[in-house]
C-alpha positions, 0 to 999 in steps of 0.5 A, a space after each residue: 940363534 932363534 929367531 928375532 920374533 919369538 927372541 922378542 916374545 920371551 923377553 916381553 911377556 910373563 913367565 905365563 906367556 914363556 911357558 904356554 908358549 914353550 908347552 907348544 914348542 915343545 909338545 904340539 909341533 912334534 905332535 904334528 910333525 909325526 902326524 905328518 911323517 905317519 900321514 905321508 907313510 900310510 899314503 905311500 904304502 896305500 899307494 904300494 898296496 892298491 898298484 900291487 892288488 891292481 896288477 894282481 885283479 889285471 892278471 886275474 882278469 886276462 886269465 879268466 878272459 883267455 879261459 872264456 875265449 877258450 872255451 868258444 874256441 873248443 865249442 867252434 872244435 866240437 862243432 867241426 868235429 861233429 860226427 852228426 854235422 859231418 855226416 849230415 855234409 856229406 850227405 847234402 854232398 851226395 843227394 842235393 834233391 835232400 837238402 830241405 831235409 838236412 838244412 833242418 837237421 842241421 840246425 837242430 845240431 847247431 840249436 844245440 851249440 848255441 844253447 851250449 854258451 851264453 852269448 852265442 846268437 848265430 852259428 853260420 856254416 859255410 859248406 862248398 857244394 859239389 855237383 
């Protein structure tokens, strides 16, 4: 049974008033109905879609961030490895009196390292001397 209101509304008004009135019924309440439904859709799978891209720019981001950190760390490689360095070490290892000498040296080789990557502000080496 409809409801007493819109019972009232049909028995009281003109045919005019029953039929703009089943015209709404009819037509605009589907009308918002199905704007409703398509509204809640499209949220969801804007939703769906902006967590699907967000797990994908979070993944991107830990892979190009892993490469950055790796290339520091085949830098810091290079630089233990350095024939020149290490020569240069050894060097200070077997003539202390030529120190001032290679301290130079050495840094021309590490002015090179921290020209090699943005970012780098100092190189510190740390060498045991033997006497």
């Amino acid at each position: 049974m409809p409801p007493k209101c819109i019972y009232r509304v049909l028995q009281t008004k003109s045919l005019r008033s029953i039929l703009i009135f089943s015209f709404i019924f009819i037509s605009v309440v589907p009308i918002i109905f199905l704007q409703f439904v398509s509204y809640r859709r499209i949220t969801l799978n804007f939703e769906e879609n902006i967590n699907h891209l967000s797990q994908i720019n979070v993944n991107q981001i830990g892979k190009n961030l892993e490469q950055f950190l790796a290339s520091y760390e085949d830098l810091l490689y290079q630089l233990y490895t350095s024939d020149d360095l290490i020569s240069v070490l050894k060097e200070i290892d077997a003539n202390p009196d030529l120190i001032p000498l290679n301290i130079n040296i050495i840094r021309n080789i590490l002015r090179l390292m921290i020209y090699a990557k943005e970012g780098i502000e100092s190189i510190t080496i740390y060498h045991y001397f033997r006497q």
